[in-house]
C-alpha positions in Angstrom: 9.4 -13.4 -4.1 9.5 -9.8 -4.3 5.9 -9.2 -3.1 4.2 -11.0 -0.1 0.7 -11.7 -0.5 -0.3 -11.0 2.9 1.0 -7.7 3.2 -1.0 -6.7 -0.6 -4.0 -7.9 0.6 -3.9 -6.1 4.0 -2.9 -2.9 2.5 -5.8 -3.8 0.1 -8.6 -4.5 2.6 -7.9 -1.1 4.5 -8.2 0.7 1.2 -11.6 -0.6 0.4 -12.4 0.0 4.2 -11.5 3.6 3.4 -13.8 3.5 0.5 -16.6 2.3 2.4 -16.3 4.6 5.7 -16.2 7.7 2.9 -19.8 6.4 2.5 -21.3 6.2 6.2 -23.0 9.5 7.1 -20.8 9.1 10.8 -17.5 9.7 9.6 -18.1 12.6 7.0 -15.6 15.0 9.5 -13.0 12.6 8.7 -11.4 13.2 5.4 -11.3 9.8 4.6 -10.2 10.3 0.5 -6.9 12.5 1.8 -5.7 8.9 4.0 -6.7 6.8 1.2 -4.5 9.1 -0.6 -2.0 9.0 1.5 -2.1 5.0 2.5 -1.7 4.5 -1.3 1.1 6.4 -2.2 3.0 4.9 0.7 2.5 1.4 0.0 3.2 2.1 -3.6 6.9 3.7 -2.1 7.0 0.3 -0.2 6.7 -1.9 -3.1 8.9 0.2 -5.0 11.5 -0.1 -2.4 10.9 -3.7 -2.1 11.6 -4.7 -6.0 14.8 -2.2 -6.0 15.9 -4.1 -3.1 15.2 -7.3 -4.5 16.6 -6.6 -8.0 20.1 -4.8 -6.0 20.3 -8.4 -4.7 19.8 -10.2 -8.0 22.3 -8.2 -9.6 24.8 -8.2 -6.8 24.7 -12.0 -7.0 25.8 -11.9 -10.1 28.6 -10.1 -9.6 
């Protein structure tokens, strides 16, 4: 399987973490959208990498 469960839901639960510390008056000197941002777009490069990886495999299997 291409994508682990685990690692989703992780990625997942610090994303809505992020979402919720944007909201607590504390952290409002901690640009908390921009590393949302920026966890995002890397974990959507993981995945991406992940299914290339495991499609290279499929196909080199069938060779």
């Amino acid at each position: 399987m291409p994508i682990r469960v685990p690692e989703v839901a992780s990625v997942l639960a610090l994303v809505l973490l992020l979402l919720i510390g944007k909201h607590v008056p504390i952290m409002d000197a901690v640009p908390l959208t921009n590393i949302t941002g920026i966890v995002c777009f890397a974990f959507a490069i993981f995945l991406a990498l992940r299914l290339f990886q495991f499609e290279l495999r499929r196909i080199r299997a069938e060779e």
